[in-house]
C-alpha positions in Angstrom: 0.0 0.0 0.0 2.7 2.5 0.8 4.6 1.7 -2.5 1.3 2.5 -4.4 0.6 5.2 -2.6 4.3 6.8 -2.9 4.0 5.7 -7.3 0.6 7.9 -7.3 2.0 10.5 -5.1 5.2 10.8 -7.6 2.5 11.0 -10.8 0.5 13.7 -8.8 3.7 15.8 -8.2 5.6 17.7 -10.8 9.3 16.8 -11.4 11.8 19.1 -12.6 14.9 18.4 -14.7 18.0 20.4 -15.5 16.7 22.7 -18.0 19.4 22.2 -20.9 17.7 19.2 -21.8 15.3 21.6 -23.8 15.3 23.4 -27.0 12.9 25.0 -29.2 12.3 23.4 -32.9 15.6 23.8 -34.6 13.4 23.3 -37.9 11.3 26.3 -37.3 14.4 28.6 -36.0 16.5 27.9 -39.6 13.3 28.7 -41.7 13.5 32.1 -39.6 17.1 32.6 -40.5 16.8 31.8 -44.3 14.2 33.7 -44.5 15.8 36.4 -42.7 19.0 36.8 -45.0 17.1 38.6 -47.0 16.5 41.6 -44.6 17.9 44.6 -44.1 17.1 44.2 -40.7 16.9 41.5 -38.4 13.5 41.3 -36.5 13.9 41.7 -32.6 11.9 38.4 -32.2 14.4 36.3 -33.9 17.4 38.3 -32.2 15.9 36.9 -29.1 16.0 33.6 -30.0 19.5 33.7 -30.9 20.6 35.0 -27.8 18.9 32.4 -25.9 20.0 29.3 -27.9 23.6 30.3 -27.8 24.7 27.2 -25.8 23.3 25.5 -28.4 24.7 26.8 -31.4 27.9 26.4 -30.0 27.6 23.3 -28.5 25.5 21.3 -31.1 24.5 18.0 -31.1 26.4 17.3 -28.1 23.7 18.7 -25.9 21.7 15.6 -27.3 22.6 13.4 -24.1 22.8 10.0 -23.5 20.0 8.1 -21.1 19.6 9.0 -17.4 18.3 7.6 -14.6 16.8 11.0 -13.0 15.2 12.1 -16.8 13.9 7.9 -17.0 12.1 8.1 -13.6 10.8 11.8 -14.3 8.6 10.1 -17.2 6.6 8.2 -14.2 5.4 12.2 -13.3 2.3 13.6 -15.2 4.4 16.6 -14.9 8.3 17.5 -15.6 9.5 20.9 -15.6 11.9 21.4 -18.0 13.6 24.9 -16.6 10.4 27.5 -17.0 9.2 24.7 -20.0 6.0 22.2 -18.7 5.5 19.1 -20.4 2.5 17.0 -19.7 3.5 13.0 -19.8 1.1 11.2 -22.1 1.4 7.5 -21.0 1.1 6.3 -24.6 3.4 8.2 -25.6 6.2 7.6 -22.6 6.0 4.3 -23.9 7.5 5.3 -27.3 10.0 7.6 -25.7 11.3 5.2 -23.7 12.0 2.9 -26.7 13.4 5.4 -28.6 15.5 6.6 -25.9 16.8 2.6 -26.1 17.2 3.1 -29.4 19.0 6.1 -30.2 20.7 6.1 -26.9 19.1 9.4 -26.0 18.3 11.0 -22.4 14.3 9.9 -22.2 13.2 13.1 -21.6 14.9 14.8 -24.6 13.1 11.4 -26.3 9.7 12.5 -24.9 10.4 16.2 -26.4 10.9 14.4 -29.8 8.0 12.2 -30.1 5.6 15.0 -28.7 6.5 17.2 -31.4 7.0 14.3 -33.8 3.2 13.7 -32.8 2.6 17.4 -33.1 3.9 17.8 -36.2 3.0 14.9 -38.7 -0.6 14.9 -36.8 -0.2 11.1 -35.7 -3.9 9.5 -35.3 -4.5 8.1 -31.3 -4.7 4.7 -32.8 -0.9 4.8 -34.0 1.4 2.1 -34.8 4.2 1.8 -32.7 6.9 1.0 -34.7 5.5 3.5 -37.5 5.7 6.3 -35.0 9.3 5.5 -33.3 10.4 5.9 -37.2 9.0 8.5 -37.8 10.4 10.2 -34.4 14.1 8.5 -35.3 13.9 11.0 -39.0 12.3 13.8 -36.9 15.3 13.7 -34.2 17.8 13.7 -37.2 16.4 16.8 -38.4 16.6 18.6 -35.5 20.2 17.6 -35.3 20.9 18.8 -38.6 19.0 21.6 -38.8 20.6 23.1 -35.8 24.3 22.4 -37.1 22.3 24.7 -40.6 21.3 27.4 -37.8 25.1 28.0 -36.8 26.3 27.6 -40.7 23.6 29.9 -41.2 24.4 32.6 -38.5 28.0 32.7 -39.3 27.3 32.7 -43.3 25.0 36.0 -42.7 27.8 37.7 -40.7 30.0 37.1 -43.3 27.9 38.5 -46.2 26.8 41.2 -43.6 30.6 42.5 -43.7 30.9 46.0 -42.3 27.6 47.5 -42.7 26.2 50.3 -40.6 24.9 49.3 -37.2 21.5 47.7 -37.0 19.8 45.5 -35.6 21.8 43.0 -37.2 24.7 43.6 -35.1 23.5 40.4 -33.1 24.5 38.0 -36.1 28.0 39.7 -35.8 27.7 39.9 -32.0 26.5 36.1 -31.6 29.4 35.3 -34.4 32.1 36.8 -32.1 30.6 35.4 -28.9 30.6 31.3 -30.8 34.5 32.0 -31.5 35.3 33.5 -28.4 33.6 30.1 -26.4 35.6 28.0 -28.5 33.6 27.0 -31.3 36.4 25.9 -33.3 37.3 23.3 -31.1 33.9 22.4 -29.7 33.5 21.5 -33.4 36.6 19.6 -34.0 35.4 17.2 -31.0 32.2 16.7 -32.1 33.5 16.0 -35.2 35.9 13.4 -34.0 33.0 12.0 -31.7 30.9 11.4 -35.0 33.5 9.9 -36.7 34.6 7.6 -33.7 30.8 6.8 -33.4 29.2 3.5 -33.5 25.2 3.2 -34.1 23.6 2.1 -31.2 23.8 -1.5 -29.9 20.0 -1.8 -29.5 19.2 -0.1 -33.2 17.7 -2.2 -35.6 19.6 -3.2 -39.1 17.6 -1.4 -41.3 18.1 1.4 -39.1 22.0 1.8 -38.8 22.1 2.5 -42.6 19.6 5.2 -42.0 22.0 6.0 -39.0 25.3 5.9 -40.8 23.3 7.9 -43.3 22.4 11.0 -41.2 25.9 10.6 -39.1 27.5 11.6 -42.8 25.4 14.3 -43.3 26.4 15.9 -39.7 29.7 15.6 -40.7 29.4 17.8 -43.9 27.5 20.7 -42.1 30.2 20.3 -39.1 33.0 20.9 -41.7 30.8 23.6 -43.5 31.0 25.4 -40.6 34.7 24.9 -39.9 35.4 26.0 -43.5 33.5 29.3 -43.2 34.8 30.0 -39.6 38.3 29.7 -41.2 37.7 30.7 -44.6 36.0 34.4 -43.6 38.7 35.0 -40.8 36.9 34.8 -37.6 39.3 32.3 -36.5 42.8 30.6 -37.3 44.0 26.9 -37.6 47.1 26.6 -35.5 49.4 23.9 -36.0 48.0 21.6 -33.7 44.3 21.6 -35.2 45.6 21.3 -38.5 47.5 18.2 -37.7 44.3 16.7 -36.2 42.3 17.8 -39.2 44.9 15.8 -41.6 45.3 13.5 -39.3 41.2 12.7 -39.8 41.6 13.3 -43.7 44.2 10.2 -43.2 42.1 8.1 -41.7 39.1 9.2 -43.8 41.1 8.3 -47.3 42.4 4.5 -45.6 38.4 4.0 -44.3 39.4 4.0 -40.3 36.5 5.2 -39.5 32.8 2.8 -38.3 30.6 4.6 -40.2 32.4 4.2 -43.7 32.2 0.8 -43.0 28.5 1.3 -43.2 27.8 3.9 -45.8 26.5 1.3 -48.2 23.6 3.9 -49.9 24.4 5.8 -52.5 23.4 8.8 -50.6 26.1 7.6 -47.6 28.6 7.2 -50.4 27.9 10.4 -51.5 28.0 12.3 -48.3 31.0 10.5 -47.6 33.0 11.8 -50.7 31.2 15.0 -49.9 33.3 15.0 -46.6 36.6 14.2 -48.1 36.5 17.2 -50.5 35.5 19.4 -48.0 38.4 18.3 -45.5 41.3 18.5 -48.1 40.0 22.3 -49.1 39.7 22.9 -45.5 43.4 21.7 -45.0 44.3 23.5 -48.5 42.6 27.0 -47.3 44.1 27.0 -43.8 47.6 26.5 -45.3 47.1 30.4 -45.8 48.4 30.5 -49.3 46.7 33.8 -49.6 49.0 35.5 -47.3 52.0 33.6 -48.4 51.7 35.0 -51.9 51.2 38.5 -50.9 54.5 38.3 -48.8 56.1 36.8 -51.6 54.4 39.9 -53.7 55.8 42.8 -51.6 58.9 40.6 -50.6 58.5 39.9 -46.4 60.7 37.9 -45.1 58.8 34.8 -43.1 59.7 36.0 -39.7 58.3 39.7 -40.4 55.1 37.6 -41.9 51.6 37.6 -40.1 51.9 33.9 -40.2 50.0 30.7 -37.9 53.2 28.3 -38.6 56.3 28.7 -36.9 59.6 27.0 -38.8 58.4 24.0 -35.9 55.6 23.8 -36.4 56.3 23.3 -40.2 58.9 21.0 -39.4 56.5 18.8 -37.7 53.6 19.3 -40.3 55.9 18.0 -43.1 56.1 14.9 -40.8 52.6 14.3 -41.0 52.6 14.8 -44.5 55.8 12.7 -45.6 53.0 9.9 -44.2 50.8 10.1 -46.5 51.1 7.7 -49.8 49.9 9.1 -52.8 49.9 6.1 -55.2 47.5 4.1 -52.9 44.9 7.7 -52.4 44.4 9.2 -55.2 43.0 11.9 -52.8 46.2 12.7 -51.0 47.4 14.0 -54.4 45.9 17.8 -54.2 47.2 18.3 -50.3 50.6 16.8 -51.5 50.7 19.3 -53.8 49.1 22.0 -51.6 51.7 21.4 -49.3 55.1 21.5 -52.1 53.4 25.1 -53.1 53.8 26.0 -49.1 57.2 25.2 -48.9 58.5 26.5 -52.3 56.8 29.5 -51.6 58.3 29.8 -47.5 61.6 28.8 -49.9 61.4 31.8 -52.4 60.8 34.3 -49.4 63.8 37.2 -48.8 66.5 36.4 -46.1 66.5 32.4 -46.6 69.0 31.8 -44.4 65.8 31.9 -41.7 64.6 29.2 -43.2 67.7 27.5 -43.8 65.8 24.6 -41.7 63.5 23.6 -44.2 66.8 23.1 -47.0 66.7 19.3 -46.4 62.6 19.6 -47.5 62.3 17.9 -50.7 59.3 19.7 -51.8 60.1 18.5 -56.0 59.9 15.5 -54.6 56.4 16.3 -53.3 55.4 17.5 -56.5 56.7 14.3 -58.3 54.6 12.2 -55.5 51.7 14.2 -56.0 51.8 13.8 -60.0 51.3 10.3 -59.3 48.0 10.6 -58.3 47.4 13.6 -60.4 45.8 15.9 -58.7 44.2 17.9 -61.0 42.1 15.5 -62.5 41.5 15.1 -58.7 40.3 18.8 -58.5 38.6 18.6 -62.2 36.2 16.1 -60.7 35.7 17.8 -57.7 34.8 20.8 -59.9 32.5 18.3 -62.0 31.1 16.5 -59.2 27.0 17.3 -58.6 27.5 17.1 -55.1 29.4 20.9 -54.8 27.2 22.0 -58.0 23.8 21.4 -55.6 25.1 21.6 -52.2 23.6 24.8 -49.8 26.8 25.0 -48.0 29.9 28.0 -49.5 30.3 26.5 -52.9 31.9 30.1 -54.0 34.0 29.5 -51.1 35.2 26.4 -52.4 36.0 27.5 -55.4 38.2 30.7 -54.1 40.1 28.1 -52.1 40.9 26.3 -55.1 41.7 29.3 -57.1 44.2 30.4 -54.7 45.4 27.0 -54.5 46.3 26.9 -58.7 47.4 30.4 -58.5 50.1 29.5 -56.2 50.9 26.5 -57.6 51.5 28.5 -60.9 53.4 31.5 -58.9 55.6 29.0 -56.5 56.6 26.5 -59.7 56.8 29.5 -62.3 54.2 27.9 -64.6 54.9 28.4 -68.6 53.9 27.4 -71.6 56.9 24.9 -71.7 54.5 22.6 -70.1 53.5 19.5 -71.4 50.5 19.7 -73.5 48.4 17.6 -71.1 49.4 19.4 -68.0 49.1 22.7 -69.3 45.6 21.8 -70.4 44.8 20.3 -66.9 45.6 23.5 -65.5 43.4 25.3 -68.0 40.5 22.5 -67.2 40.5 23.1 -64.0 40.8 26.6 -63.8 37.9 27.2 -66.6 35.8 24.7 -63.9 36.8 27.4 -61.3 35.9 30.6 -62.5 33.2 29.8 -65.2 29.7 30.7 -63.2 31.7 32.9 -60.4 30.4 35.8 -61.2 32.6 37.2 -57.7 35.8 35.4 -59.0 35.5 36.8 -62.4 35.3 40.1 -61.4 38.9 39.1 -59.1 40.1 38.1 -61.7 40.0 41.0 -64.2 40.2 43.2 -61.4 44.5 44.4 -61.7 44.7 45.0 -57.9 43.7 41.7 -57.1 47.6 40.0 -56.4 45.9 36.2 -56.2 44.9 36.5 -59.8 48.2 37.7 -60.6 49.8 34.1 -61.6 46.6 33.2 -63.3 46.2 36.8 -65.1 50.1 36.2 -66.4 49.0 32.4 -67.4 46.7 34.2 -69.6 48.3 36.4 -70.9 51.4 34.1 -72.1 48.6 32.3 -73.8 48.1 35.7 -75.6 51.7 36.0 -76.6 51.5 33.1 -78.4 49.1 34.0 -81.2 48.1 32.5 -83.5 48.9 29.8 -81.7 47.1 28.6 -78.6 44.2 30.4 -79.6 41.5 27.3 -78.8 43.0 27.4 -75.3 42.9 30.9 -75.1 39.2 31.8 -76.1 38.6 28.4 -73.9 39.8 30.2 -70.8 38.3 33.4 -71.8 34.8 32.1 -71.8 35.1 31.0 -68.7 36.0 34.7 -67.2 33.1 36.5 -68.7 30.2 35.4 -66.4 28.9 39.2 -65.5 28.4 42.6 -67.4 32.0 43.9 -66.4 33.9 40.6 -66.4 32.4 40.6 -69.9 33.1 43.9 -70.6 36.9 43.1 -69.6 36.9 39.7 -72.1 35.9 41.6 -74.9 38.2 44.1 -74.4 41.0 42.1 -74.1 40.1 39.6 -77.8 39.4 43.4 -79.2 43.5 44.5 -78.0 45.1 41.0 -78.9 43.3 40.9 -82.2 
């Protein structure tokens, strides 16, 4: 009697839980924010919400917790209070929570949040199935995961493209920006990042399921490294040597399959996601190389130590250790950062006062080229450039493409590119760089654009091209079409035919 009456007593009485166990629909909040971009002003309402989910932007899917006994028992209330957040325990639908709790390995009351909403939102009948519903909930928690990893691409995207216009209102994009790197978002992502890869689906989940689950893990991984790319890509923060070597070391493991859930990415969407994740990872590595600022030192002639540079002569030392590692004959895909990485040393080479950088003499960086040549890497990058997957992909595909623009200008600057090329690499380089520019409106307007020192290798590329007329001319007007997307870009094309001519 006293055990029933202390069970009835417990329903009657509310129970509270820690409060971080609740969020607000990450599917509504990123329609907000797309739609938003398009303001000149960000509505007060939204700037709210941003404010208050800023633990979870920059903490992501790790807030999702694992089961626990206090949130399991709180189920047994009518009642839990979730921080100031109420929710009413429906015993039909505890019951699913708790199996999908079992299933996704997934604190039960963040399980109950799910299904309620899942409930909510797909307007499931009383007279449910069961095993309909905890499907239904499994793709429903997946989106919520994903679409909050889109909410923190999307915040730090708008900054960027908000650049350094007048105060507003939308000062809390820039402001909640600033506040996600000054917490450590960088390496908040990198673990999560390294927990998804290291993951495992969980030991109670169904077959048919940890496809789905290896699946939705992939596609985690592309928004996580989305937002690492624009986080280092726009500046907010740097890759120091440290991260960088974790990041190759995961591009490693990646290219030799190391990780569980290649083991499982048997869909073509899995496959898919999976390459996805390689390309970004090698133009992450590529971009935070900083080939950008090594060419403009090697432009206005700064010697390295006067550079504004991440790498010490160490920590370059120890990079080209984890590089020399890498075998480009059995990974095709290790070709383009084999290369990325020659252009970075020839480049640290060429600067004034070498006797600095006298400790990098016994680098071989011809020999990296030669290793990377194996694999050739530009038919590497061509493919890339070719593949559907960037062409359709909501993440920076502009980005992308600067990164590899930089990347073949240096390569053309560092190994003094010419004409005395063999045919087929000389047209490899023209491949790819017609793959970069052509629809880039913003790169073709770099390009023509004289002030521009990245274009600089490229603009001369072009213009040896021109010196060679008649000759050449196919590849000329090949590369040409490529640079007119855009009225001044055009403009600039015909100009340049109507000079040469």
């Amino acid at each position: 009697m006293a055990s029933t009456a202390a069970a009835i007593d417990q329903a009657a009485n509310p129970k509270s839980v820690d409060e971080s166990l609740w969020w607000d629909s990450f599917v509504n909040l990123i329609d907000e924010l797309e739609n938003a971009s398009d303001l000149s002003e960000i509505p007060s309402s939204l700037v709210k919400k941003l404010k208050s989910n800023h633990v979870w932007f920059l903490d992501t899917v790790s807030l999702f917790k694992p089961p626990n006994k206090k949130s399991k028992t709180a189920l047994d209330c009518n009642q839990i209070n979730v921080g100031s957040n109420k929710l009413i325990v429906r015993p039909e639908l505890k019951d699913v929570a708790l199996q999908v709790s079992h299933c996704l390995d997934l604190d039960e009351v963040q399980s109950y949040i799910i299904v309620e909403r899942t409930v909510e939102r797909e307007n499931v009948s009383d007279d449910f199935k069961t095993q309909e519903l905890i499907h239904l909930v499994l793709l429903q928690y997946y989106i919520e995961r994903q679409c909050l990893l889109k909410c923190t691409r999307q915040i730090i995207m708008h900054s960027s493209y908000m650049g350094n216009s007048e105060p507003t209102e939308s000062d809390a994009i820039k402001d909640e920006v600033s506040k996600l790197i000054s917490d450590g978002l960088e390496r908040k992502l990198l673990n999560v990042l390294q927990d998804l890869l290291s993951s495992k689906p969980p030991e109670h989940m169904e077959v048919d399921l940890a496809s789905l689950w290896a699946e939705e893990t992939l596609i985690e991984d592309n928004l996580v490294l989305d937002i690492l790319f624009l986080a280092y890509y726009e500046s907010f923060c740097t890759c120091n040597s440290e991260n960088w070597k974790s990041l190759c070391s995961i591009y490693k493991g990646m290219l030799l399959g190391s990780y569980n859930f290649a083991k499982l990415a048997i869909s073509v969407e899995a496959r898919n996601s999976l390459y996805h994740s390689k390309v970004q990872l090698l133009l992450i590595l590529i971009e935070t190389l900083d080939l950008e600022n090594l060419l403009q030192m090697v432009h206005d002639q700064v010697p390295f130590r006067q550079g504004h540079f991440v790498f010490s002569l160490i920590d370059i030392q120890e990079i080209d250790g984890v590089i020399s590692s890498f075998n480009a004959t059995e990974t095709e895909e290790a070709g383009p950062l084999i290369l990325s990485w020659a252009v970075f040393l020839c480049l640290v080479s060429s600067l004034p006062e070498k006797q600095e950088n006298s400790v990098l003499a016994e680098v071989d960086h011809v020999g990296y080229v030669s290793q990377a040549f194996e694999a050739a890497p530009l038919n590497y990058l061509l493919e890339i450039l070719h593949n559907d997957l960037l062409k359709d992909s909501d993440g920076p595909v502009a980005g992308y493409r600067s990164v590899m623009r930089t990347f073949i200008s240096a390569f053309i600057a560092a190994f003094e590119i010419s004409l005395q090329l063999e045919d087929d690499t000389l047209n490899s380089i023209l491949d790819v760089l017609c793959g970069i520019y052509r629809g880039e409106e913003s790169l073709c307007v770099q390009f023509w654009d004289k002030g521009s020192f990245i274009d600089g290798p490229v603009r001369c590329l072009l213009c040896t091209l021109e010196g060679e007329f008649p000759f050449r001319i196919v590849e000329t007007v090949r590369f040409l079409s490529a640079l007119c997307e855009g009225s001044w870009p055009a403009e600039c094309v015909y100009n340049f035919l109507d000079k040469s001519v």
